[in-house]
Phi, psi and omega in degrees: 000132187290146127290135195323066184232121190244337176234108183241145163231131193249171186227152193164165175276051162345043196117013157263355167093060101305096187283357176279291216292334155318299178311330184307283179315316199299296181313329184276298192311330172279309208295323205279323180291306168328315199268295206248347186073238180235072194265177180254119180261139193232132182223137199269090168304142172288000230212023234284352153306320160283291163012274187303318220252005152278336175276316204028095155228197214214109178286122172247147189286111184304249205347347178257087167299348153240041160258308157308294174336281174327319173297309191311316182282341171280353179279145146297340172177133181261152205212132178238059180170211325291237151086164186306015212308299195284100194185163230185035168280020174222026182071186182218107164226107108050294179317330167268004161304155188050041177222154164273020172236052186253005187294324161264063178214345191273008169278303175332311218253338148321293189290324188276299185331317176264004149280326174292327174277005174057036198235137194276113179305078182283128153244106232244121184342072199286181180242123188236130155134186350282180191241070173256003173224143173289349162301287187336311195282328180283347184280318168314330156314305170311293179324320194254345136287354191268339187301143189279310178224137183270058199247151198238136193291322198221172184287338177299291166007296228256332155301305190309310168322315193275322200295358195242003166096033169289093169324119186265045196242339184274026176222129189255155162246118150286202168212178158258119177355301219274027220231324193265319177331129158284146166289140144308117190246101208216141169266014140320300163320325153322321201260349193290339169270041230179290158309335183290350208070349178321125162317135173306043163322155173272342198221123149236158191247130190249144159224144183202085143319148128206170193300169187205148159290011174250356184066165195257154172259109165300260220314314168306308145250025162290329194265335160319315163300290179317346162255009163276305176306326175273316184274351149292319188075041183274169166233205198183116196231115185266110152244120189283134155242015171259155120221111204241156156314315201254163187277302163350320165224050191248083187320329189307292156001265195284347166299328184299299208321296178309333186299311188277343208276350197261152183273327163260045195318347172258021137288354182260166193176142196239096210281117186273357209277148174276092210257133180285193159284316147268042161240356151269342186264335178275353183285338186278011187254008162261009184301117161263348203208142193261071179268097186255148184228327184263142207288286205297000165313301173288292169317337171287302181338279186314330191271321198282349186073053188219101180337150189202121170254119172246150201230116166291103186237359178193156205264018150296305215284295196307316196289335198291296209292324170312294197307324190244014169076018178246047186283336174297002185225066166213104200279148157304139171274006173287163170059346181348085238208147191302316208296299239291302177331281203308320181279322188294309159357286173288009155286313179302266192332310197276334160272017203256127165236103151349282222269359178279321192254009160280324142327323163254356159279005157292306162305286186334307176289349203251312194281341185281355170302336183292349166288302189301333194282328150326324174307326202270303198293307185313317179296345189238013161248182194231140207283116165268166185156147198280154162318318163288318181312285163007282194275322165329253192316353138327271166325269213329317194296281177330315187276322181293339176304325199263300181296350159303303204285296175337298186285336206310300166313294210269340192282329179265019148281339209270306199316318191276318158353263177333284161305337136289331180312322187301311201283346182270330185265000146312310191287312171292302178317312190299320202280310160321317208275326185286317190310297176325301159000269184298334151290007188245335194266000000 
């Protein structure tokens, strides 16, 4: 017999043009169905308009804690993931909670929120680290006592959990979801790089930048392309699984940067169309060969069957290419250097056994089945907590719900302020670059 769950509200990185974490989401709303039927799922988005209407779902505004509060109390059961959620590459202060500047705080703040409501807490194969300040590492402590069940995407997750004293009989290993995604299956897909404008070639190549704080060496692979297309006759198609206002996580961006930095530049091409997640996973099977710097970029590559060099900007990507027996074709992006691309590339290639990585992308996907089974065990325990206890965080609630309402108005003028200013020195900078570009030629 299903349990009585008629309302979930999930938490993610949500409704930002992130085609992994989409993909996530599209794979968690099957679980849900699965599981729940046609119960009302409410998801909190930067996007909650888009969202609701790709999914259909019930859009929640992320800048908003009290639209979440809300949501949180009409739910039957709360979801935490999935995706790279737990992690503290911006410090962890507290402070921002019940603020619209609550994003690297809101898995925490996710998690007390169903606890004070007494509402059962799924943490849906999420990705953790890094943990680099002891606020971070104690809220990950927390988070994950307070969670009814747990599953974590990879076994590093699940060390990092333990070393920092997270018991390891409350953390299941699961996988990621996005392991299960399907291709969109349309003869359409042919045509996208063609329509997209990509330059004609004998070989094509997917590339998947994205911006990084540490900054990308542009020259370093601008000059690895350029000698693919001259020693290949390749052409070259930078697909963004980002696109964003700001430059920082806007894949478009740093694809420009290489375009322009490359001598053959008029071979390259940048597919702009807003393509979902599987009509992105099915665009990789026009791929012969895969250079990815974003994770689930390199899994589509491997699901799509196409040798795939993935460039390491965070240890998701090295455990993702382990878990599957490719760690030799996983570059640092420190030291990063054209020979290095270029010898793996041809590594990739020249060793690549199919039926070896479809095969452990099967295990993956079957262990990642261990998510939806968290779901179902959250949903069928029961939250204890004193009846005072309750009515106490009740109050609390209420009164942080009026400083919510209060701050709401002027933090999301400043936030549309801010994101225009972004998108016009976006504009500029880009328009600059071209400008340079063409006086320099």
């Amino acid at each position: 017999m299903k349990p009585e769950v008629e309302r979930v509200l999930v938490c993610g990185y949500y409704g930002f043009g992130n085609t992994g974490d989409e993909a996530i989401l599209s794979e968690l709303i099957d679980d849900l169905r699965h599981l729940y039927g046609d119960c009302e799922i409410s998801v909190l988005s930067g996007d909650p308009v888009t969202t609701a209407g790709h999914f259909d779902v019930v859009g929640i505004p992320w800048q908003s804690p009290a639209d979440l509060i809300a949501a949180a109390r009409q739910s039957d059961l709360m979801v935490l993931g999935g995706g790279g959620l737990i992690q503290d590459y911006n410090g962890f202060d507290s402070s921002q909670m019940l603020t619209a500047w609550h994003g690297d705080v809101i898995w925490a703040e996710f998690a007390l929120f169903a606890r004070m409501l007494q509402k059962p807490l799924a943490i849906y194969g999420v990705g953790v680290g890094p943990l680099q300040t002891e606020a971070g590492k104690d809220a990950a402590r927390l988070v994950f006592s307070l969670a009814t069940t747990a599953s974590v995407r990879d076994q590093e997750s699940r060390s990092l959990l333990e070393a920092i004293g997270v018991p390891p009989e409350k953390i299941v290993l699961g996988g990621d979801p996005v392991f299960r995604l399907e291709p969109t299956a349309t003869q359409a897909v042919e045509s996208i790089l063609e329509m997209e404008g990509i330059p004609a070639g004998e070989r094509t190549v997917g590339v998947c930048l994205r911006p990084w704080r540490t900054g990308l060496p542009v020259t370093e692979i601008a000059t690895a392309l350029d000698r693919l297309i001259e020693d290949q006759n390749a052409r070259i198609a930078f697909l963004p699984f980002q696109v964003a206002p700001t430059r920082n996580e806007n894949d478009s961006h740093a694809a420009h940067e290489v375009m322009l930095a490359m001598k053959r530049g008029d071979r390259a091409g940048i597919v702009r169309g807003a393509y979902g997640p599987r009509e992105k996973l099915a665009l990789f099977s026009q791929f012969d060969i895969v250079l990815a710097m974003r994770l689930h970029a390199a899994m589509f590559g491997l699901k799509a069957g196409k040798p795939t060099v993935a460039v390491s900007y965070d240890r998701k990507v090295e455990s993702m290419m382990s878990d599957l027996g490719l760690s030799g074709f996983a570059l640092p992006l420190g030291g990063l250097t054209s020979e290095a691309i270029l010898t793996t590339l041809e590594k990739a290639e020249g060793s690549y056994d199919g039926e070896a990585v479809a095969s452990s992308i099967k295990s993956l996907a079957e262990r990642s089945l261990h998510n939806r089974q968290t779901l179902a065990q959250a949903s069928m325990a029961t939250t204890a907590g004193r009846h005072e206890d309750g009515q106490v965080l009740e109050m609390l609630i209420d009164a942080a719900m009026a400083r919510s309402n209060d701050a709401h108005m002027l933090n999301r003028a400043r936030y549309e302020s801010s994101l225009k200013d972004a998108t016009i020195d976006h504009l500029r900078a880009e328009l600059k670059e071209v400008h340079d570009s063409r006086a320099q030629q």
